[in-house]
C-alpha positions as CSV (number, residue, x, y, z in Angstrom):
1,X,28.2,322.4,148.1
2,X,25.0,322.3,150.3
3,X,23.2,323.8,147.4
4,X,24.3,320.8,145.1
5,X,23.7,318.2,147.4
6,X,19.8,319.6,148.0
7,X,19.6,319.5,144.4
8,X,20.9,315.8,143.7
9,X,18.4,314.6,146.5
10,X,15.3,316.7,144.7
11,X,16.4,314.8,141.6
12,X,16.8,311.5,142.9
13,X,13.1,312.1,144.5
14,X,11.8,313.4,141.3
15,X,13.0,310.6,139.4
16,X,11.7,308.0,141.5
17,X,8.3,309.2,141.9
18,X,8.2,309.6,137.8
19,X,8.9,305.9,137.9
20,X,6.0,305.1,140.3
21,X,2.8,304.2,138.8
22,X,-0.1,306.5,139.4
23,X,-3.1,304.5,141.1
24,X,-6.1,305.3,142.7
25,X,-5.4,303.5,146.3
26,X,-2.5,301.8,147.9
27,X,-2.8,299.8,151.1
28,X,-0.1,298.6,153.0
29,X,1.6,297.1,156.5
30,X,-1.8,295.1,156.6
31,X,-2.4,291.5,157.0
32,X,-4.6,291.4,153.9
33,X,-7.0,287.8,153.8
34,X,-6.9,287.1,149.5
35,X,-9.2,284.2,149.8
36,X,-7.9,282.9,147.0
37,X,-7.7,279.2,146.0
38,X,-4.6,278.4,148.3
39,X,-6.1,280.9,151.2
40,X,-2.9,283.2,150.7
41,X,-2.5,286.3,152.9
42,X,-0.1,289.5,151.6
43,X,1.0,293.1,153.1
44,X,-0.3,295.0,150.6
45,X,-2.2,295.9,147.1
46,X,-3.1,298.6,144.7
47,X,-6.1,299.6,143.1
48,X,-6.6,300.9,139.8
49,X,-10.1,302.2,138.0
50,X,-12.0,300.2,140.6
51,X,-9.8,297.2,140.4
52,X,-6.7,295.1,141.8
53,X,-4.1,296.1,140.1
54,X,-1.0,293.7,142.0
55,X,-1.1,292.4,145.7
56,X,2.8,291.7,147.1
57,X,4.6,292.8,150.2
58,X,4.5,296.3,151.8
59,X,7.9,297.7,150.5
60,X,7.2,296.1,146.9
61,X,3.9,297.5,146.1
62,X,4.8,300.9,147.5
63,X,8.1,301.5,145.4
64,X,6.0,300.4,142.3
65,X,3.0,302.7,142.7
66,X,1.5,306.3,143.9
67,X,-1.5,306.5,145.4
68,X,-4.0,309.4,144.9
69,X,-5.1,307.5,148.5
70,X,-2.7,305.4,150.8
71,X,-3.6,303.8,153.8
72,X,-1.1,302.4,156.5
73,X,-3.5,300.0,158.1
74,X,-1.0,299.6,161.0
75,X,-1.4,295.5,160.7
76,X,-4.8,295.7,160.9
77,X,-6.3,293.0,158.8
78,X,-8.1,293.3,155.2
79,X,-10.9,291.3,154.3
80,X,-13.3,291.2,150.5
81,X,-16.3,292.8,150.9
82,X,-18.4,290.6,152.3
83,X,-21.6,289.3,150.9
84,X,-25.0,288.4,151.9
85,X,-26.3,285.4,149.8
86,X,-29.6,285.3,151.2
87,X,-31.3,288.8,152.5
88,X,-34.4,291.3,151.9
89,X,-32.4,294.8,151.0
90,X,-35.6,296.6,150.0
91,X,-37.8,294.6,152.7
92,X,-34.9,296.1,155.1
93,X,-34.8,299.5,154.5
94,X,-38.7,299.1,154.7
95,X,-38.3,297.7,158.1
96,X,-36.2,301.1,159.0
97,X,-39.5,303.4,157.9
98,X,-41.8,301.0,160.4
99,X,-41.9,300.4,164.0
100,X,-39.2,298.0,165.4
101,X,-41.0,295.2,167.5
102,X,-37.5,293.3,167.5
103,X,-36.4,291.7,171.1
104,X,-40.0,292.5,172.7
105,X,-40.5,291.0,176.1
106,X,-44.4,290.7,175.6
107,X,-47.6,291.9,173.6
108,X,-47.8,294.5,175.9
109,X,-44.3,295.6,174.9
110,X,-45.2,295.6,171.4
111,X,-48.5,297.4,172.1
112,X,-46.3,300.1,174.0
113,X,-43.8,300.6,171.1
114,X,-46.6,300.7,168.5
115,X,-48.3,303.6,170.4
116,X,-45.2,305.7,170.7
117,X,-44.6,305.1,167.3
118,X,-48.0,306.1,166.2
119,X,-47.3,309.1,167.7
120,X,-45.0,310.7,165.4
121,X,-46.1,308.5,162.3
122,X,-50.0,309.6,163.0
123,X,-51.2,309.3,159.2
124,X,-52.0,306.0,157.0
125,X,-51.5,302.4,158.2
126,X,-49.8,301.8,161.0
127,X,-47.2,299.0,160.2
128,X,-44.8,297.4,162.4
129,X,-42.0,294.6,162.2
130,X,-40.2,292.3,164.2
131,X,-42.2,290.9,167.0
132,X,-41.4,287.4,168.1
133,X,-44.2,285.4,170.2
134,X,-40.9,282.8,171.4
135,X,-39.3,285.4,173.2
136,X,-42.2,286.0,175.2
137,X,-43.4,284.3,178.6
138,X,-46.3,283.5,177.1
139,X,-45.5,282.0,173.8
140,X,-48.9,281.5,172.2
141,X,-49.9,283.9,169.5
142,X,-51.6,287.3,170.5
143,X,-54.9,288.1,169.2
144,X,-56.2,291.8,168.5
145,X,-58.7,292.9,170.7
146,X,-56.3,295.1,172.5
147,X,-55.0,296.2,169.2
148,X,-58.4,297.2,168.0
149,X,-59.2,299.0,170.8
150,X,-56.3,301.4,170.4
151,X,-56.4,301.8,166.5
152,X,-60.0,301.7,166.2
153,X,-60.4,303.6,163.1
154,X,-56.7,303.0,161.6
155,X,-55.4,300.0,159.6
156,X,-52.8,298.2,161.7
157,X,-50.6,295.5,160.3
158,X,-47.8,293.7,162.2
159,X,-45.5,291.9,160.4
160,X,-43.9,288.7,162.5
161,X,-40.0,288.3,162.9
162,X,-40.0,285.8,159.6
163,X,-42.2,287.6,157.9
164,X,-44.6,284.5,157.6
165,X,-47.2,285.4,159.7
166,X,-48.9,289.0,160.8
167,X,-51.4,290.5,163.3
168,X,-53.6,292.8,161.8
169,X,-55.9,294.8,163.7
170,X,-60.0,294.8,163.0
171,X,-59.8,298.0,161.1
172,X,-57.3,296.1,158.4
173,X,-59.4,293.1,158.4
174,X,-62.7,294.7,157.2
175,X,-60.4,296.7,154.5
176,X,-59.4,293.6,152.9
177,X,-62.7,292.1,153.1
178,X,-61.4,289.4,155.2
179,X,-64.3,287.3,157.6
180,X,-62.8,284.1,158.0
181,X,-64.6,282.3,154.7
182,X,-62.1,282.2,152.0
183,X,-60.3,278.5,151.3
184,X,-56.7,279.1,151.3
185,X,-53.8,277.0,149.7
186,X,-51.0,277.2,152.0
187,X,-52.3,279.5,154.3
188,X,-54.6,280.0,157.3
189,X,-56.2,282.5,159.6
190,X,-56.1,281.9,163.3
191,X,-59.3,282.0,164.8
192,X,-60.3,281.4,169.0
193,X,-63.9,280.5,169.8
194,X,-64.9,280.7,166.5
195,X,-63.3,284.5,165.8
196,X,-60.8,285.3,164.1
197,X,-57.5,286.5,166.4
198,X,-55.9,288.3,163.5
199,X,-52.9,286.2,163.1
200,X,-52.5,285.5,159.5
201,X,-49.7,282.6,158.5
202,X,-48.1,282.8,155.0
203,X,-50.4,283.0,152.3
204,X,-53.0,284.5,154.4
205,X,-50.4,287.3,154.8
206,X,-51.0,289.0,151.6
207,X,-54.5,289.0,151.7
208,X,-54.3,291.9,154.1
209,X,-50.8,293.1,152.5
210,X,-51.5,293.7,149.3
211,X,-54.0,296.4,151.0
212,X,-51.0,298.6,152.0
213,X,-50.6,301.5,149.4
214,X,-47.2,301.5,147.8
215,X,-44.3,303.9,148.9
216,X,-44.0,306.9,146.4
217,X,-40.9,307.5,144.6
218,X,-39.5,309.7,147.2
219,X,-39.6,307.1,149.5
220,X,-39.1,304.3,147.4
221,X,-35.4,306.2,147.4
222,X,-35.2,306.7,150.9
223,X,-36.2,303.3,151.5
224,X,-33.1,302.0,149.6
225,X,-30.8,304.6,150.6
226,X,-31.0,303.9,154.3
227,X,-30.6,300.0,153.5
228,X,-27.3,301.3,151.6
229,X,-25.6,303.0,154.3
230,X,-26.4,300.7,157.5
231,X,-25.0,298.0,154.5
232,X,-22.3,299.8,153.9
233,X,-21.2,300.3,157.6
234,X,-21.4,296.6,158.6
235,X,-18.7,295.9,155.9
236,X,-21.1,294.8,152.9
237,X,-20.8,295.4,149.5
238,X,-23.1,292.7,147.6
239,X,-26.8,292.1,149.0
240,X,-28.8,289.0,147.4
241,X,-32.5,290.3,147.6
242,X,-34.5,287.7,147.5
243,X,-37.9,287.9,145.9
244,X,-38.5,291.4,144.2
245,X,-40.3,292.5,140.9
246,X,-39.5,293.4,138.0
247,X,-40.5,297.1,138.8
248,X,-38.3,296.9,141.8
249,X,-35.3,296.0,139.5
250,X,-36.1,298.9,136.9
251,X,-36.4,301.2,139.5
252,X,-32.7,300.1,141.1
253,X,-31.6,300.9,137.8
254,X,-32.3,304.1,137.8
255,X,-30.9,305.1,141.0
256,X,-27.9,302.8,139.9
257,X,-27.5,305.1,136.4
258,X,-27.8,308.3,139.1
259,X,-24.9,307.5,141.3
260,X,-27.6,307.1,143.9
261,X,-27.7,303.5,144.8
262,X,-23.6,301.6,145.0
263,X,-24.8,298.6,146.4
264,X,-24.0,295.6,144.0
265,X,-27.1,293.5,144.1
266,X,-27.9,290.3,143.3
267,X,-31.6,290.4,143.1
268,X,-34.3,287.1,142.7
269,X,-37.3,288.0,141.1
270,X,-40.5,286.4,143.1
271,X,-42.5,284.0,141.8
272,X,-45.0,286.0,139.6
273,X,-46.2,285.3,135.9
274,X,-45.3,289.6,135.3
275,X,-41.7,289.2,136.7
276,X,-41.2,285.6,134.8
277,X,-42.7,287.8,131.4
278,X,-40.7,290.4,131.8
279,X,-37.6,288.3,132.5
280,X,-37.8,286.1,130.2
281,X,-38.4,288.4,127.1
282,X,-35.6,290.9,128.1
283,X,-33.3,288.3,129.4
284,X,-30.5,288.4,131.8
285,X,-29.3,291.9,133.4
286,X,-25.9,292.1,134.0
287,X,-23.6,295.4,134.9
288,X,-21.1,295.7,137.4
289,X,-23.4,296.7,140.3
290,X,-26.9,294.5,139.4
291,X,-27.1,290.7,138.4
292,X,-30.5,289.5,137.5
293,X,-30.8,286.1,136.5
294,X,-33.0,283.7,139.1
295,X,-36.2,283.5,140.5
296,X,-37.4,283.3,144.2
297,X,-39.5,280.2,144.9
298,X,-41.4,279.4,148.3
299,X,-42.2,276.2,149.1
300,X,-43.2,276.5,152.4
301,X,-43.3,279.0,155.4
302,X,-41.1,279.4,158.8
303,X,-40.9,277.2,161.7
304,X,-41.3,279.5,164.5
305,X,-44.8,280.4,163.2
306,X,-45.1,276.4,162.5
307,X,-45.7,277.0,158.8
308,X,-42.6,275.1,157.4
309,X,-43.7,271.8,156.2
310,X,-42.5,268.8,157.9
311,X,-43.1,265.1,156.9
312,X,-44.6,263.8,160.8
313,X,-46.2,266.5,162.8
314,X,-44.4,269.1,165.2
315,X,-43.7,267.5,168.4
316,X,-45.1,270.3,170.3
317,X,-48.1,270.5,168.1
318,X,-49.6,267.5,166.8
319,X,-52.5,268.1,164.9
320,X,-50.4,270.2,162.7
321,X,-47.6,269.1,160.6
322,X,-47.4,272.7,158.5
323,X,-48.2,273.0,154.6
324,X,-46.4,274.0,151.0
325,X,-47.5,277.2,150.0
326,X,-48.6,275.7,146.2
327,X,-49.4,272.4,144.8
328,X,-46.6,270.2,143.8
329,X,-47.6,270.8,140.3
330,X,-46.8,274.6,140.3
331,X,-43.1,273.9,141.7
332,X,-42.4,271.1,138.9
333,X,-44.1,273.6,136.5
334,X,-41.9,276.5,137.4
335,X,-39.0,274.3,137.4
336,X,-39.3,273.7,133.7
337,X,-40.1,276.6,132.6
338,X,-36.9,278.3,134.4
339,X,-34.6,275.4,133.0
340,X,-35.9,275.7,129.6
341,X,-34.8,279.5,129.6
342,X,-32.0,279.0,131.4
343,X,-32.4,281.0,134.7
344,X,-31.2,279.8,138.0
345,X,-34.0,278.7,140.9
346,X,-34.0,279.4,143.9
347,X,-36.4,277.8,146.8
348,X,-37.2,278.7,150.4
349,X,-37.4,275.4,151.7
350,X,-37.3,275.3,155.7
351,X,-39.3,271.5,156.3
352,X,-37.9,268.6,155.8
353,X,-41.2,267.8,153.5
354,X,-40.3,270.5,151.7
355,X,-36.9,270.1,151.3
356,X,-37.6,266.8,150.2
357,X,-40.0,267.7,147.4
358,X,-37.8,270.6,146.2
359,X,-35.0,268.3,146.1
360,X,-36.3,265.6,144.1
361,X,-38.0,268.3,141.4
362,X,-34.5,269.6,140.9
363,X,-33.0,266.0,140.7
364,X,-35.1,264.8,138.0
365,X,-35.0,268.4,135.9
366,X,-31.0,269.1,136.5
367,X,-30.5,265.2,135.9
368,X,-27.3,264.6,137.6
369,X,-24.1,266.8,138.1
370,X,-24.2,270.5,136.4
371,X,-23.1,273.5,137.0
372,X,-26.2,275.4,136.9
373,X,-26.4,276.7,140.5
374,X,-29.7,276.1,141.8
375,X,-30.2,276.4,145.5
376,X,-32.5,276.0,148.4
377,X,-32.3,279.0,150.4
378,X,-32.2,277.9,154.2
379,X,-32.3,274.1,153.9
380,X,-32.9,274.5,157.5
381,X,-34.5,270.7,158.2
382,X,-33.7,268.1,156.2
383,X,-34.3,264.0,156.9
384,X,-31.2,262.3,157.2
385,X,-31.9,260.3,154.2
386,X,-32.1,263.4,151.4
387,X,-28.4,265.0,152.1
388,X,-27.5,262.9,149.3
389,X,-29.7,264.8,146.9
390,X,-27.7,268.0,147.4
391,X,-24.8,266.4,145.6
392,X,-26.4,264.4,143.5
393,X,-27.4,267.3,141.2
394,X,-25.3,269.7,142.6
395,X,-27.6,271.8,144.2
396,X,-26.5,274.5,146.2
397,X,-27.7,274.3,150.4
398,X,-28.2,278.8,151.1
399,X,-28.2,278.9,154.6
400,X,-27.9,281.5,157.5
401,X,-26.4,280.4,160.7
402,X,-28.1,283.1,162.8
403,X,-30.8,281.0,162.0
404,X,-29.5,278.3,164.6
405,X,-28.5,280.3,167.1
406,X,-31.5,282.4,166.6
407,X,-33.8,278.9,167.3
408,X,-32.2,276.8,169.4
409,X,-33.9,277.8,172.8
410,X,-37.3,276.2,170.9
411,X,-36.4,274.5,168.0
412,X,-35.9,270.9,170.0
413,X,-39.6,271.6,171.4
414,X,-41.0,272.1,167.7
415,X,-39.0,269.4,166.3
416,X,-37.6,266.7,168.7
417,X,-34.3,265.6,169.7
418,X,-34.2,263.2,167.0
419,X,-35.4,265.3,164.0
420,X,-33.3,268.3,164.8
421,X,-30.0,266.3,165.1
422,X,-30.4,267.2,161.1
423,X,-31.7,270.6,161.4
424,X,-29.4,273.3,160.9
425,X,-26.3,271.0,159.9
426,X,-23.9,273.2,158.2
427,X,-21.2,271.3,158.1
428,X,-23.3,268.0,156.3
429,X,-24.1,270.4,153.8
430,X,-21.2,271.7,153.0
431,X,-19.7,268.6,152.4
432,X,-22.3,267.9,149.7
433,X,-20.6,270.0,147.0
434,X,-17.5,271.3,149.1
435,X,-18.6,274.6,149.2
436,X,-21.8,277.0,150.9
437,X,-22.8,280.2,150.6
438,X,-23.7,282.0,153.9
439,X,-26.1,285.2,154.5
440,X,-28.0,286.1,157.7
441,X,-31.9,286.8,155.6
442,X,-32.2,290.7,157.5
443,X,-34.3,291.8,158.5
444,X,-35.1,288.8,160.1
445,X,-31.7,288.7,161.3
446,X,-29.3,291.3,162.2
447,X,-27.6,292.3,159.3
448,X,-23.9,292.0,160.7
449,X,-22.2,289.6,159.1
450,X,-19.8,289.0,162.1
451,X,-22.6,287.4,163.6
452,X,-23.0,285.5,160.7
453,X,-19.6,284.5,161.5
454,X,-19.4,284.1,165.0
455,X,-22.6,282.0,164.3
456,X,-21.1,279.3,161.8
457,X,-17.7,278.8,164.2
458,X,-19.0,279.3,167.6
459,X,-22.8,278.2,167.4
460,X,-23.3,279.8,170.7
461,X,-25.6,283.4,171.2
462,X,-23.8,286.6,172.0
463,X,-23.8,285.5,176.1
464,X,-22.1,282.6,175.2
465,X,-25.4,279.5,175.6
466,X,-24.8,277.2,175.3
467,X,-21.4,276.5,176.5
468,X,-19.5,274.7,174.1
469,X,-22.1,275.4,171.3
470,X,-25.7,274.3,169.8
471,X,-24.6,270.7,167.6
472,X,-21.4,271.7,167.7
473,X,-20.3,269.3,165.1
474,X,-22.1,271.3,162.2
475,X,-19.5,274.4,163.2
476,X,-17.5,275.6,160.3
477,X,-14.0,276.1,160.5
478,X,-13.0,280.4,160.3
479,X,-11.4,279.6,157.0
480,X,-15.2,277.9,155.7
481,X,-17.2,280.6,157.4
482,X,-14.9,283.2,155.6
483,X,-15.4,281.8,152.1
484,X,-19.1,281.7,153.0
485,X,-19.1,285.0,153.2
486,X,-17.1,286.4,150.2
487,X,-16.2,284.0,147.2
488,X,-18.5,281.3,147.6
489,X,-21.3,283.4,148.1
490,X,-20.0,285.2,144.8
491,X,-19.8,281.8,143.6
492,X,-23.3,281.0,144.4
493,X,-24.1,284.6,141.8
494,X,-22.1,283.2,139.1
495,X,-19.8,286.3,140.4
496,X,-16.2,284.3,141.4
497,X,-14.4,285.9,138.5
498,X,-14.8,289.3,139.6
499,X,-15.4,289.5,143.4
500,X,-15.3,287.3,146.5
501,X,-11.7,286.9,146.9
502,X,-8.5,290.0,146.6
503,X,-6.9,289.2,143.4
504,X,-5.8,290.7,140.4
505,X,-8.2,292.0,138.1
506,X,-11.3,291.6,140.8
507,X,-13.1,294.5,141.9
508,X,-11.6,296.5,145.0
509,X,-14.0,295.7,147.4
510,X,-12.5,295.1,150.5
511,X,-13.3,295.8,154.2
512,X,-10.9,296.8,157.1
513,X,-11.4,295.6,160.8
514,X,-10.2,296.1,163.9
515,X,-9.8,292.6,164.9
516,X,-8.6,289.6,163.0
517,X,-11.5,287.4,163.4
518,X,-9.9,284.2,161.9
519,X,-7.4,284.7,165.0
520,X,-9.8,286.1,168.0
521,X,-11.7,284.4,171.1
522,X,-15.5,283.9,170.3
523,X,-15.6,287.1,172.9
524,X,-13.1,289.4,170.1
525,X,-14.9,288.5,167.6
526,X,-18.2,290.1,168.8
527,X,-16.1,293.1,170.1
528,X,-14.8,293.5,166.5
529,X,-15.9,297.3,164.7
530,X,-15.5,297.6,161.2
531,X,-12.9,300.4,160.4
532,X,-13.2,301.1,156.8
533,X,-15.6,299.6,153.6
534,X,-14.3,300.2,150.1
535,X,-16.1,299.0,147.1
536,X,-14.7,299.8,143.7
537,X,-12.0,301.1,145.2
538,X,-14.1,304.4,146.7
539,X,-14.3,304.8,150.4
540,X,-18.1,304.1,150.7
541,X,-18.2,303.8,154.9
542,X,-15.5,305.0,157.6
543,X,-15.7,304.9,161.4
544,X,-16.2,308.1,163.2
């Protein structure tokens, strides 16, 4: 009797597993964020060949299928993989290889770092990243005596936090030929008593840049590889780089055919007559893990290094009111020629000057309402009066709202209490077009996109200044700084139909957290760890 009874049950199980559908992942008991249209949370979802196969309730979706992986995530909540619409991937993994002169106290501090740096990196130049003269007691720019002195026969070059300005030591000065003569557009070199200091701001940049030898292929690998797995880890799993060549792009596909590189990329190529060449004659690239299709435009530099272009002069600087980095004529230019092959633009514009030229060069090209997607990445100060021109031509506002939090200790000082009122104003954008992408621009900022986040909702720093939060009234809701981060950046790619949101047919890219951030305290939020990052479906970055 016992016999037949074990042998009913076996068959019973037998049968009901043959009727289960075999799938590559089930996850269940979770409290899984679709960001779909209506904002609709489930229990559970398979995955099939890299792809949502049904979404439903716990018991549903496991009676239905078998998973080769199943994962009880114990009411944790499920997120898309989130997105960065506006970062520097390869710049970023760069930044890993150099010295980190992030959060410095001083010169002296970065001087410090730099020579324990040198000493286990004692060949080539010496390159450095991150230093930030507004965090210092002393906020006027550093000049290089004391850098020469140390490096006296080695090329130093140190980039600035926004990677708009540099110090370069005398050794790297004399290599690129630099004495302080050349007439730049949209550039200068600092100079004290009639020397120059080093400091180079945005155009004057490259002149010492283009100096630095390439990476070789080997570390051309390892400079994307380590972007990829710090990515991976903060829950990412689509980067837009912003301003790359064209040799960049055929060297991502080749780790990409290898299996190497996973990352999906959304990469900008810079504004260079090779990459528009080469673009333009092979057209579009588009597979599942790499979307080419725009171009990277600067119209002017940063406003802690007081190169973004404003229309009346900084407040705490007078005689300067900053400077587009080309003629009006080049941007109107490039505008037609990327409309005329259909390509999408995209313009650093951090000024309100510049805003306001880029603004009205896409008005009278795009000519009203369209749905080609051109964007100004940052649109971090713009005059009251040109919000309008956003919506007018539906132009995309990019924006990164570590930015704000990032600035607000000086940006009143650069700008004024009446100017910045419509800095930074997330929310007045948004309502332009009813939708925003959001990224953070690492490795100027962290690349954590809970900070981007906690940024957008909170608008206070990680200690919690200022209480109550920086313009609080350009906060987004958790629901808008969610869909910032996952379909409308995809949105802002051209990518909604396939990623951004958990729905049928999208790619499985999804992360799991430990806390629900649309439900935690400001505090929670920062505490939150990121559990598990899937992309495609595969496991790509689990917590130890």
């Amino acid at each position: 009797m016992k016999a037949t009874l074990y042998s009913l049950f076996l068959a019973i199980l037998l049968t009901s597993c043959a009727r289960k559908e075999a799938v590559d992942v089930v996850i269940y008991n979770a409290k899984v964020y679709t960001v779909n249209n209506k904002f609709e949370t489930v229990e559970a979802f398979a995955v099939k060949n890299g792809k949502i196969l049904e979404l439903g309730k716990s018991d549903d979706i496991k009676s239905k299928y078998a998973g080769r992986e199943e994962i009880d995530a114990d009411g944790k909540a499920v997120y898309p993989g989130f997105i960065d619409a506006h970062a520097h991937f390869y710049g970023y993994g760069q930044s890993l290889q150099t010295a980190d002169l992030r959060e410095t106290k001083s010169w002296n501090e970065v001087l410090t770092r730099l020579t324990d740096f040198a000493k286990t990196h004692p060949d080539g130049w010496l390159i450095g990243n991150g230093w930030d003269q507004n965090d210092w007691d002393n906020k006027a720019f550093p000049t290089n005596e004391k850098l020469t002195l140390l490096f006296p026969d080695r090329p130093v070059f140190l980039n600035r936090i926004d990677g708009h300005a540099a110090i370069a030591n005398q050794k790297a000065l004399d290599d690129a030929g630099i004495k302080g003569e050349q007439k730049l557009v949209g550039g200068d070199m600092l100079t004290q008593n009639g020397k120059l200091t080093g400091v180079l701001i945005d155009n004057a940049v490259a002149l010492v840049e283009r100096k630095i030898p390439s990476p070789d292929a080997k570390l051309a690998e390892k400079i994307f590889i380590d972007a990829q797995k710090n990515c991976f880890a903060a829950g990412l799993t689509t980067i837009d780089d912003c301003g790359l060549s064209y040799l960049a792009v055929e060297f991502i596909e080749k780790l990409q055919k290898e299996n190497k590189l996973k990352m999906r990329l959304y990469v900008m190529l810079s504004d260079e007559p090779d990459n528009y060449k080469y673009l333009f004659s092979r057209g579009p690239i588009k597979t599942e893990r790499l979307n080419v299709r725009a171009f990277k435009v600067y119209a002017d530099g940063a406003l802690g290094s007081r190169g973004a272009c404003l229309l009346h002069p900084y407040s705490d600087m007078p005689d300067k009111t900053g400077f587009l980095l080309s003629d009006q004529k080049h941007f109107e230019e490039v505008a037609k020629k990327i409309a005329a092959n259909h390509f999408q633009m995209c313009t650093h514009a951090i000024g309100d000057s510049a805003n306001r030229v880029i603004l009205n060069i896409y008005n009278k090209i795009l000519k009203g309402k369209n749905d080609q997607r051109w964007r100004i990445e940052h649109a971090q100060v713009v005059n009251a009066n040109d919000f309008g021109l956003f919506g007018s031509a539906s132009i995309v506002p990019s924006v990164q709202p570590t930015h704000a939090t990032s600035d607000m200790y000086w940006a009143r000082q650069r700008l004024g209490a009446e100017r910045l009122k419509s800095a930074y104003a997330y929310k007045q954008l948004l309502k332009q077009n009813g939708w925003i992408p959001l990224g953070t621009d690492f490795p100027v900022e962290n690349i954590n996109p809970l900070l981007t986040f906690y940024a957008a909702t909170v608008r206070e720093d990680v200690k919690g200044f200022p209480k109550g939060g920086f313009q609080v009234e350009n906060a987004l809701t958790p629901e808008e700084a969610l869909r910032g981060m996952t379909i409308w950046a995809a949105k802002a790619n051209f990518e909604e139909e396939e990623k951004g949101s958990l729905e049928k047919g999208k790619f499985a890219d999804f992360v799991i957290l430990d806390h629900d951030i649309l439900k935690s305290t400001p505090q929670n939020i920062l505490k939150t760890k990121v559990l598990k990052t899937y992309l495609n479906g595969e496991k790509v970055y689990e917590a130890k």
